[in-house]
Each structure stands twice: as C-alpha cells, then as structure tokens.
ROSEKOL-806258 format. One record per residue (C-alpha): residue number from 1; residue in one letter; x, z, y. Coordinates in steps of 0.02 Angstrom, whole numbers, plus 50000, padded with zeros to 5 digits. Layout:
N
nr: NUM | rest: A | u: X | w: Z | v: Y
...
//
This chain:
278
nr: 1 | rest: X | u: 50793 | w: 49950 | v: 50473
nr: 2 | rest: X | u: 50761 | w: 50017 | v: 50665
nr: 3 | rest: X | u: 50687 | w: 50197 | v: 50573
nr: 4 | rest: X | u: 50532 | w: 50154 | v: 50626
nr: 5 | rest: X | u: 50333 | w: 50162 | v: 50574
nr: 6 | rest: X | u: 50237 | w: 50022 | v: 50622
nr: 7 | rest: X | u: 50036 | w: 49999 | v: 50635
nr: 8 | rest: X | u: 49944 | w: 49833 | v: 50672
nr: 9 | rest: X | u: 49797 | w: 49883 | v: 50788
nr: 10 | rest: X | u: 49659 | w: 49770 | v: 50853
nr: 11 | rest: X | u: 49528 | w: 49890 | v: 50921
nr: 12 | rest: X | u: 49409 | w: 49901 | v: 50776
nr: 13 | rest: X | u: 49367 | w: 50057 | v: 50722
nr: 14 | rest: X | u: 49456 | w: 50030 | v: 50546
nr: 15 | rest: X | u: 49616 | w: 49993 | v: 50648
nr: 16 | rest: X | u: 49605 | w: 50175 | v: 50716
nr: 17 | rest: X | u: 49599 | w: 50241 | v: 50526
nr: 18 | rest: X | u: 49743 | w: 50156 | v: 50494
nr: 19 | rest: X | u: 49818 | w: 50199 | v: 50640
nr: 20 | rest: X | u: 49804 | w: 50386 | v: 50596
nr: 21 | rest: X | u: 49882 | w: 50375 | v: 50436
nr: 22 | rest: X | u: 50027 | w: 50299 | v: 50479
nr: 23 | rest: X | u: 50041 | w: 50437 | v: 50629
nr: 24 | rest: X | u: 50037 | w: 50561 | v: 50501
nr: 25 | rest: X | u: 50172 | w: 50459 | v: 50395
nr: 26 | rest: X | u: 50271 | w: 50435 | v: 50537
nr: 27 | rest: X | u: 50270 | w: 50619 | v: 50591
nr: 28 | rest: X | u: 50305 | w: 50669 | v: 50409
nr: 29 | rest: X | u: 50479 | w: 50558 | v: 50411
nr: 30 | rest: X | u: 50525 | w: 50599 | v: 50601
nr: 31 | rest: X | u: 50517 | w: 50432 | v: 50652
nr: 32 | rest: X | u: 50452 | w: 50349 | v: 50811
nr: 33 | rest: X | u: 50267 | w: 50248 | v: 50775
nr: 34 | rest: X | u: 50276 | w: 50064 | v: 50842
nr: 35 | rest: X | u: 50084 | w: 50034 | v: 50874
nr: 36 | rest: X | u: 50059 | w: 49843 | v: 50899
nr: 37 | rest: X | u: 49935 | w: 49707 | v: 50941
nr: 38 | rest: X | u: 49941 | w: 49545 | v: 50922
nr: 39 | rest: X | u: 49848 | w: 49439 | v: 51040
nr: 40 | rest: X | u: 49835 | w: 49236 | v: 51052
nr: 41 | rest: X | u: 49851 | w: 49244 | v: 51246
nr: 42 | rest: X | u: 50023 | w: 49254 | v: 51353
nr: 43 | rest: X | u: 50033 | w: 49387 | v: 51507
nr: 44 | rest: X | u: 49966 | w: 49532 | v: 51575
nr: 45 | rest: X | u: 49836 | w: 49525 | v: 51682
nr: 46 | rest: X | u: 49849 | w: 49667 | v: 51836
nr: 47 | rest: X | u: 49639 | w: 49678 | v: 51813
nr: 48 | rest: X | u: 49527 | w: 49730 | v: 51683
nr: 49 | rest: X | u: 49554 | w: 49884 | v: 51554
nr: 50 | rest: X | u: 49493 | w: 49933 | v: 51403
nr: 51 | rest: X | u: 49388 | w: 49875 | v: 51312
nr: 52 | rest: X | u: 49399 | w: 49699 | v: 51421
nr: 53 | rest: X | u: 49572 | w: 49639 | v: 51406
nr: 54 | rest: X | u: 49662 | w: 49627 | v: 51231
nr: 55 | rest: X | u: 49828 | w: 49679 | v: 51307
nr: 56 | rest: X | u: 49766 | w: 49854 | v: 51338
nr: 57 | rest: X | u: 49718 | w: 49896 | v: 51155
nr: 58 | rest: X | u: 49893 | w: 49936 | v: 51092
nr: 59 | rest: X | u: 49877 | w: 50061 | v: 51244
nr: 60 | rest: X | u: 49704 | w: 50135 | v: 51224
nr: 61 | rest: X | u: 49760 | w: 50165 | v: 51039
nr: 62 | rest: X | u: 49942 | w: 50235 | v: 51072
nr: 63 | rest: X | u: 49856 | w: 50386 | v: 51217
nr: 64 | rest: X | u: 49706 | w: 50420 | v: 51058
nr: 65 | rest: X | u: 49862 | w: 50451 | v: 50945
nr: 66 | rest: X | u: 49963 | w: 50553 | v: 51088
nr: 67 | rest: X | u: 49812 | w: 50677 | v: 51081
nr: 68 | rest: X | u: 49780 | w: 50682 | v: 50904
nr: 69 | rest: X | u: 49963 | w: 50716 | v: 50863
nr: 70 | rest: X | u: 50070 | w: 50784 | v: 51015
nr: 71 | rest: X | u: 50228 | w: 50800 | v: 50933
nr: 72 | rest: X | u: 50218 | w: 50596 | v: 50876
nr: 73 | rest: X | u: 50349 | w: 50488 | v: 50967
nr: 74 | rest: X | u: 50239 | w: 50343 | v: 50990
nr: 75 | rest: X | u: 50259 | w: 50167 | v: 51075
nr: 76 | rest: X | u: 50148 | w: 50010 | v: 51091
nr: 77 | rest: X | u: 50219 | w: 49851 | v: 51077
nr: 78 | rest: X | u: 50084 | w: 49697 | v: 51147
nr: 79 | rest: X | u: 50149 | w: 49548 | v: 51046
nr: 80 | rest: X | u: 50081 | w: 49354 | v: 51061
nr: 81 | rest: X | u: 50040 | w: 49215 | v: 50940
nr: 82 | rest: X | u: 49979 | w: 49194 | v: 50783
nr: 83 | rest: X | u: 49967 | w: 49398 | v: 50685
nr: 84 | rest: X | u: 50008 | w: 49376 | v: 50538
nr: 85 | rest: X | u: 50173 | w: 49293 | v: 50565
nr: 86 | rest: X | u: 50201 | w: 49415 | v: 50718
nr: 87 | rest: X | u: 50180 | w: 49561 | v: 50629
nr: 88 | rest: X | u: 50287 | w: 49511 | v: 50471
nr: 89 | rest: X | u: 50420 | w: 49486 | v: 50594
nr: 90 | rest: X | u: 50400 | w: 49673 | v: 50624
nr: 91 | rest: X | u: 50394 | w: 49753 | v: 50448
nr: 92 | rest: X | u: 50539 | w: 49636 | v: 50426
nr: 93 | rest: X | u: 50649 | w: 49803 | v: 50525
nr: 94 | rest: X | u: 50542 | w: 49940 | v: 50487
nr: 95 | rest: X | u: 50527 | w: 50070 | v: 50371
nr: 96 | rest: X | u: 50366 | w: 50007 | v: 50354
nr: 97 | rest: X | u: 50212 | w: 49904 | v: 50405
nr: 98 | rest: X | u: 50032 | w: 49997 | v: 50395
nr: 99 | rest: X | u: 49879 | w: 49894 | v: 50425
nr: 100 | rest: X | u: 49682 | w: 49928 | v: 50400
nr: 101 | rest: X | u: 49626 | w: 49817 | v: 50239
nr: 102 | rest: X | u: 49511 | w: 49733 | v: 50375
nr: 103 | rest: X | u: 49490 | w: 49731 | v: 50537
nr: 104 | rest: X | u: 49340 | w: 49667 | v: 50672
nr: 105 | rest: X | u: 49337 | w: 49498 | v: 50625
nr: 106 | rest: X | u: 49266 | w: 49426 | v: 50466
nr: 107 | rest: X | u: 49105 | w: 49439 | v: 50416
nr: 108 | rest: X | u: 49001 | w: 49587 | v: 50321
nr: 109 | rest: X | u: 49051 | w: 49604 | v: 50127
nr: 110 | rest: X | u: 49233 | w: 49542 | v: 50157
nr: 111 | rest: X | u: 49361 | w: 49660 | v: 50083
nr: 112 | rest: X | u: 49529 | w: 49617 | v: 50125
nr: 113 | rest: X | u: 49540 | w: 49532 | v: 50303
nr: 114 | rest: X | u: 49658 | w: 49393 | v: 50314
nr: 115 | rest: X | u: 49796 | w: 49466 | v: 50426
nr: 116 | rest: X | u: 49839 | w: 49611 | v: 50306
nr: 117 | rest: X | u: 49836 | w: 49517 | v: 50149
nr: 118 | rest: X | u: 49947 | w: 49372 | v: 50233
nr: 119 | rest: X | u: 50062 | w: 49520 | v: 50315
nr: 120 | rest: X | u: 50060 | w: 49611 | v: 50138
nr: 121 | rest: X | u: 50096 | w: 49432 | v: 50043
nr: 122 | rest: X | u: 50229 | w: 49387 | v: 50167
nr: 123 | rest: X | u: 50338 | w: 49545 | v: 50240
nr: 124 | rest: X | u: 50508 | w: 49569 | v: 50187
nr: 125 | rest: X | u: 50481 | w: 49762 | v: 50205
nr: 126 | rest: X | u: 50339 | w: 49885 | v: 50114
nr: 127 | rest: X | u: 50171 | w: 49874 | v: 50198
nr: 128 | rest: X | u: 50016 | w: 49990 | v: 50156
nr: 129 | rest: X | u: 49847 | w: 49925 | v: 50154
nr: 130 | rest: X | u: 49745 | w: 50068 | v: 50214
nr: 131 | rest: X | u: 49546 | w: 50071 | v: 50163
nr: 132 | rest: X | u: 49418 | w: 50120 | v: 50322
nr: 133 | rest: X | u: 49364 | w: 50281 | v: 50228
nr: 134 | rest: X | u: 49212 | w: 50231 | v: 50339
nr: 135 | rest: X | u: 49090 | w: 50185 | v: 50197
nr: 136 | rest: X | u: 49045 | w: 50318 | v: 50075
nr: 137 | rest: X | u: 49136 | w: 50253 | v: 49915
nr: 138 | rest: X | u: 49073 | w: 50411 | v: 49821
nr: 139 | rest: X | u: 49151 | w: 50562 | v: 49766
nr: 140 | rest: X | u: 49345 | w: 50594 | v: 49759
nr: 141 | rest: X | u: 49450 | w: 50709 | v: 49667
nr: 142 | rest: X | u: 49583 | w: 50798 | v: 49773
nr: 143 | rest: X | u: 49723 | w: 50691 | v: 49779
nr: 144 | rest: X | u: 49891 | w: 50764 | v: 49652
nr: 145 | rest: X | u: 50002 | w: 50592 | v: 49632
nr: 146 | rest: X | u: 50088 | w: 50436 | v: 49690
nr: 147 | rest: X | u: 50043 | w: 50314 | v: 49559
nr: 148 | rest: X | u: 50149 | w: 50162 | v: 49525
nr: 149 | rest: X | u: 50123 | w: 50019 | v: 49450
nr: 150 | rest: X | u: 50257 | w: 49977 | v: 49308
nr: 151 | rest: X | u: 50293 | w: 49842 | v: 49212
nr: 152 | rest: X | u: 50378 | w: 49920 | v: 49088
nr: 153 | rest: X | u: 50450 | w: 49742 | v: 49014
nr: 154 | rest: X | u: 50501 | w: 49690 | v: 49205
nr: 155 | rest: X | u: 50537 | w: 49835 | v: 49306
nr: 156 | rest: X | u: 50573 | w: 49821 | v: 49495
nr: 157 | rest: X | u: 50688 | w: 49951 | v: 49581
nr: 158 | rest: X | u: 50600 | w: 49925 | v: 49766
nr: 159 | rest: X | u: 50427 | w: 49994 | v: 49713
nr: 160 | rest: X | u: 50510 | w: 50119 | v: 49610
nr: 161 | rest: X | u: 50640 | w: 50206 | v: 49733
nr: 162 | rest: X | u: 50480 | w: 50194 | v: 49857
nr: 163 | rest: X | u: 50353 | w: 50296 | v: 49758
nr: 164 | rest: X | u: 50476 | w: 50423 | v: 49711
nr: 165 | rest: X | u: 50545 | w: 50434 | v: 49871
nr: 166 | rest: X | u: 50337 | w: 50457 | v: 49941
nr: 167 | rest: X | u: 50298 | w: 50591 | v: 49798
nr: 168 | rest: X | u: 50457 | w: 50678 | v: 49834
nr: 169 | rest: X | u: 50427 | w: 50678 | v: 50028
nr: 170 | rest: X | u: 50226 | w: 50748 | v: 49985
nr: 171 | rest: X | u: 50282 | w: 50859 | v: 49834
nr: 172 | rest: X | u: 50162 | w: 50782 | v: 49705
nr: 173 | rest: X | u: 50182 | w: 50720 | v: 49544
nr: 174 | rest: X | u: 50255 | w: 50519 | v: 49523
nr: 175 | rest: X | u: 50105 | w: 50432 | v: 49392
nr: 176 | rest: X | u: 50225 | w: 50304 | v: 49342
nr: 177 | rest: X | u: 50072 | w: 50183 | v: 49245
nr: 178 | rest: X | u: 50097 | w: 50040 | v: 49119
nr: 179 | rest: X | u: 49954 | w: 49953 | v: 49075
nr: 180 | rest: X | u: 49976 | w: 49856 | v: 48923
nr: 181 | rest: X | u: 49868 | w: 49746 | v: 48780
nr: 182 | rest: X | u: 49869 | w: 49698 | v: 48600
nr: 183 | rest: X | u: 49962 | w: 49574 | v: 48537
nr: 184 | rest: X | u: 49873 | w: 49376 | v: 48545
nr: 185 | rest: X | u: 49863 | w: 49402 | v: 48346
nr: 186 | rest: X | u: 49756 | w: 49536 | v: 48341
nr: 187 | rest: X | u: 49606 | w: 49449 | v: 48430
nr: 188 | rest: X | u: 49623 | w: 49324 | v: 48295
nr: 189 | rest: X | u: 49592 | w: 49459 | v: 48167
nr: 190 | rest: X | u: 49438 | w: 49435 | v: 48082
nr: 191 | rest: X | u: 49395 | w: 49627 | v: 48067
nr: 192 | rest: X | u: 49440 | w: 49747 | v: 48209
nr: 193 | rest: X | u: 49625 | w: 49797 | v: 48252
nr: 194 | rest: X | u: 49679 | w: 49936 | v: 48114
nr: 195 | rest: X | u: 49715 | w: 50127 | v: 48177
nr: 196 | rest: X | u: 49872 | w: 50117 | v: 48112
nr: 197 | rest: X | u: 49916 | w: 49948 | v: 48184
nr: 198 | rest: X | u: 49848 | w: 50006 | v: 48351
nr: 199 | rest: X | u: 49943 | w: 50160 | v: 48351
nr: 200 | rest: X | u: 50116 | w: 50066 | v: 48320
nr: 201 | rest: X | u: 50094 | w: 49939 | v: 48473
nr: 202 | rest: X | u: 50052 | w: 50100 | v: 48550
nr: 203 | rest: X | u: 50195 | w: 50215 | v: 48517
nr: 204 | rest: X | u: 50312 | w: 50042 | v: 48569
nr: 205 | rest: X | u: 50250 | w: 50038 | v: 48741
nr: 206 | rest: X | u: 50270 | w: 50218 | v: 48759
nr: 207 | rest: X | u: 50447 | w: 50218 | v: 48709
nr: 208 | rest: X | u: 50463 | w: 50071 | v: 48807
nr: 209 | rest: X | u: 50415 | w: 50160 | v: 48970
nr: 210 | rest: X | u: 50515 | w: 50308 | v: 48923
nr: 211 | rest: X | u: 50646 | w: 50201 | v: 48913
nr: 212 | rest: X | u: 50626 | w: 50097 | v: 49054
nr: 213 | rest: X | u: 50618 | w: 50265 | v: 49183
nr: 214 | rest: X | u: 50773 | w: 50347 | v: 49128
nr: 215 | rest: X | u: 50885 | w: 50286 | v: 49270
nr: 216 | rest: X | u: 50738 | w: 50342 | v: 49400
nr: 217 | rest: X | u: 50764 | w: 50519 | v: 49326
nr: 218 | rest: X | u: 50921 | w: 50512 | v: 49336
nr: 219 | rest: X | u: 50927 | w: 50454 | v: 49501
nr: 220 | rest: X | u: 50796 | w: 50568 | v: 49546
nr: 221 | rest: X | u: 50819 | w: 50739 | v: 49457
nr: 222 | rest: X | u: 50705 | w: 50834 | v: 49548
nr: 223 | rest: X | u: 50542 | w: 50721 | v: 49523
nr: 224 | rest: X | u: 50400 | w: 50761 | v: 49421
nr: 225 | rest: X | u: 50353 | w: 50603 | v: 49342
nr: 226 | rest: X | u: 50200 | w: 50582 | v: 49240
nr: 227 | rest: X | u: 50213 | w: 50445 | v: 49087
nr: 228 | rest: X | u: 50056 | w: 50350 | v: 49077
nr: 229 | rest: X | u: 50016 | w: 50182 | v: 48966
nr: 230 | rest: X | u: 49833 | w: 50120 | v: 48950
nr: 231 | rest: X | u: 49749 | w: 49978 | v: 48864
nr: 232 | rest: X | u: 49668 | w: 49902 | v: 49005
nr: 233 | rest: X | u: 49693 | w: 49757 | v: 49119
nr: 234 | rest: X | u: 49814 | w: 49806 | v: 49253
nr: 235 | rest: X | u: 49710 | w: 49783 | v: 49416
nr: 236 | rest: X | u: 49581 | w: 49893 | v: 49334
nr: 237 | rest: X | u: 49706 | w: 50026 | v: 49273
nr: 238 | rest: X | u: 49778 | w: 50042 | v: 49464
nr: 239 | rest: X | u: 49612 | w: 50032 | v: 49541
nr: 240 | rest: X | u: 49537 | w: 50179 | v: 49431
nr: 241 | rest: X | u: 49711 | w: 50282 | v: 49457
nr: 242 | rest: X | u: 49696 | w: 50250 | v: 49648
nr: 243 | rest: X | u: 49520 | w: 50359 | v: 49619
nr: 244 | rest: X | u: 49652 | w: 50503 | v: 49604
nr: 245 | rest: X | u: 49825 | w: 50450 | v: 49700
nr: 246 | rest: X | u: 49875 | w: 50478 | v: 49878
nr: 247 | rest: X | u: 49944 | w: 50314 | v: 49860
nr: 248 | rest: X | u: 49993 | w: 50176 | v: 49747
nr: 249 | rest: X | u: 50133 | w: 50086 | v: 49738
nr: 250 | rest: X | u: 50147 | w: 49897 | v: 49671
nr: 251 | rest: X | u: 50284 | w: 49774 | v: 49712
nr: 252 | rest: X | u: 50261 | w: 49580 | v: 49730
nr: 253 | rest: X | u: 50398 | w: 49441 | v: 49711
nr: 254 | rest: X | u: 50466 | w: 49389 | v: 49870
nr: 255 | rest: X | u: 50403 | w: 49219 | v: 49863
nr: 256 | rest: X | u: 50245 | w: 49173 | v: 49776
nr: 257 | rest: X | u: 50091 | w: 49314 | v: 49870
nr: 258 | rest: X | u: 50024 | w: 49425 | v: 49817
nr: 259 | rest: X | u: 49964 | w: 49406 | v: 49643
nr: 260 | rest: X | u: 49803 | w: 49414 | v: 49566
nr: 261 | rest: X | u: 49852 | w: 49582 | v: 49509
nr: 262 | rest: X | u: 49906 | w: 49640 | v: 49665
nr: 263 | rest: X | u: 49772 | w: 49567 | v: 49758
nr: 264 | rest: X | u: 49640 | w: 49629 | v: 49668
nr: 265 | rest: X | u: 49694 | w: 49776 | v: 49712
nr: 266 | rest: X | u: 49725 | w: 49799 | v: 49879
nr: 267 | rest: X | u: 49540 | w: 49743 | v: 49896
nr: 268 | rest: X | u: 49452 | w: 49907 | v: 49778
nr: 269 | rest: X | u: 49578 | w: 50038 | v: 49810
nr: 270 | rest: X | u: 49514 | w: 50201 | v: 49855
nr: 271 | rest: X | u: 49651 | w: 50236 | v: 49924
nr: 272 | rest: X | u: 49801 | w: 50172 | v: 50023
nr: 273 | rest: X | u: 49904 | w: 50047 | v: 49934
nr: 274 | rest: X | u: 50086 | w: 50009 | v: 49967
nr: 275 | rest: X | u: 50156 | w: 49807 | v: 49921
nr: 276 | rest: X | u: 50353 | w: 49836 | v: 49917
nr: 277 | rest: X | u: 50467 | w: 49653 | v: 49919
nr: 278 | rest: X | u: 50551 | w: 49667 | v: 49731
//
C-alpha cells in the first residue's frame, strides 16, 4: 500500500463529486490524494489548456481541490491507455480507489458507467462508487451508520475489518446486515408459512449472525455494532439501508465481477458504496 487516496477524474461534473469525497476521506486519514486521468492519447502537448486538452484535467481538478481543502496534500497523476485497466493498476497500491458511478460518457438513463463498474469488478484493493448527488433522489435521513453487507453463512474478513475500521474512523454505529429467506420448503406449503415456523428460521439467523461477529468484537472492542437480519432479497435490503448509511460496505470474490448482488447495488445506492477484494 503507498498510504494513499486515489480518485479517477475525467472532467464531468460527477467526477468533481467524487473527487470531493475522497478529498474529505483522504484528509480524514492524513494521506496524500492521487487525482488521476486516464486518457487514450500519449504526450503533452506545450498548447492548449483546459477545457481543450485531456492532459490538463487531472490539473484543473487537483487546483479546485487545493482551494476547497487547503490543508489536502494533493497530486495529479495523467495516465494513458485503456481506464479501466489503468486505474485498477492504481487501487492495486492504494488505500483505496474512489470513482463517480458515471462519468461524461454514456448516454442519459445509464447508471453505472463502464469504467467504475470494470475498476470496482477488477481492483485488487477497496474502491467506492460514489453517486453524483446531482439529481434530486428525494429526501434523506441524516446519515448514523456504516452498513455492511454480511453473509452470515460465508463471512469475508476484508469487507468486515473495512467497515469497522470506516465507522470507527467517523464515530457511527457499524449496521452489520444479513438478509436472509425461508427455506425452498416453505414455498411449497400449501397454506402460508406458520408464525411459529417463521419465528424459528428467524431466531437461527439471528444467532447465526451473533455468532458469526464475535471475533469482529473482539477484535474491535470499542465498536458499536448494530445486529440486523431481514427477510428480503439482499440487493434490496442494502439499497434501502444505503437510504440511511454514510456508506456501505460489500465485498466481491476476487475473480468472477461483481455479482448481481453487488451490482445491483452499486447502481441504486443513495449513497457511496465500497466493493472490498474478499
């Protein structure tokens, strides 16, 4: 790890939001923000300036930032070829990778450009998917938690050590969330699923969970962390808890994307959403 933040820019205003968060992250940690831009063409030119010339974005960006937030170490870093494998190559030393879920290109109703969910699918280190904010998405409860997605019957210690080490850094409350369902048998039930019945699947995953975060509590004494199962589908469970999270933390498999569950979302979050390698 070089103990560094690092932000894909390309000059869209969804970029900048980005951008600022992971200014604000990187201030937060004392680290030095790596602001970089991929661009397709090789060498500087000595003419032309923003907004003409691609090389100068990473610039333009990096002197907004150094006036927003004086105390941020900040550098740009102009980088050629194709992004997405460009900017893996970075989050593959840094703390982390922070990218806008889209950025100019595309084309109007997309939700996830294709850089950050091949950067996201791809990286070896934790990158956040950051949402413009730009579009009113309605009403939002003040932020109180770091939710995390857990499966409680295959936990992964990545995503785990990252949200509590997030909710410890912002002193809020770890949401550590298992969604669960019923059993196969019960939709073959010719009458609907008993109370009792219901209510022992139900106390199972809860003691499963419970179980399951023990070493985490250990590990982390100090954290407040808030048990949660639901009977829902787990992209919807995350997407509604990311109504009310600062951020929320999922983890992939190293090889394989993203997921549907995972990719799903990363696309309706309402708020920024970290992928952590597990």
């Amino acid at each position: 790890m070089e103990g560094k933040v690092v932000v894909g820019v390309d000059g869209s205003a969804r970029s900048r939001v980005a951008a600022d968060w992971a200014a604000r992250e990187a201030l937060s940690r004392g680290l030095v923000l790596r602001v970089a831009h991929v661009s397709p063409s090789c060498g500087r030119g000595p003419v032309g300036r923003w907004p003409y010339r691609p090389e100068t974005v990473a610039d333009h960006v990096v002197a907004e930032l150094a006036v927003r937030h004086p105390a941020l170490a900040v550098e740009d870093a102009w980088l050629t070829g194709a992004p997405v494998p460009a900017l893996a190559a970075c989050a593959a030393t840094a703390e982390m990778t922070v990218l806008g879920r889209r950025g100019a290109g595309g084309f109007a109703g997309l939700l996830l450009g294709s850089v950050a969910h091949g950067v996201a699918a791809s990286a070896d280190g934790p990158v956040v998917v950051v949402p413009s904010g730009l579009v009113g998405e309605g009403p939002r409860r003040r932020p109180d938690k770091v939710t995390l997605g857990l499966d409680a019957r295959h936990p992964a210690e990545g995503p785990a050590d990252f949200a509590l080490d997030f909710a410890g850094r912002r002193s809020v409350r770890l949401h550590a969330l298992h969604a669960w369902a019923l059993p196969p048998a019960a939709g073959r039930l010719p009458l609907p699923v008993p109370e009792a019945d219901r209510a022992t699947w139900e106390d199972h995953e809860v003691q499963l969970l419970s179980d399951v975060l023990v070493p985490w509590r250990e590990k982390y004494p100090q954290a407040r962390i808030l048990e949660d199962i639901v009977l829902l589908a787990p992209a919807e469970a995350l997407v509604r808890a990311s109504d009310s999270a600062e951020l929320v933390v999922v983890g992939r498999r190293r090889e394989g994307g993203l997921g549907p569950v995972v990719d799903a979302l990363v696309r309706r979050a309402r708020c920024p959403v970290a992928v952590v390698p597990s």
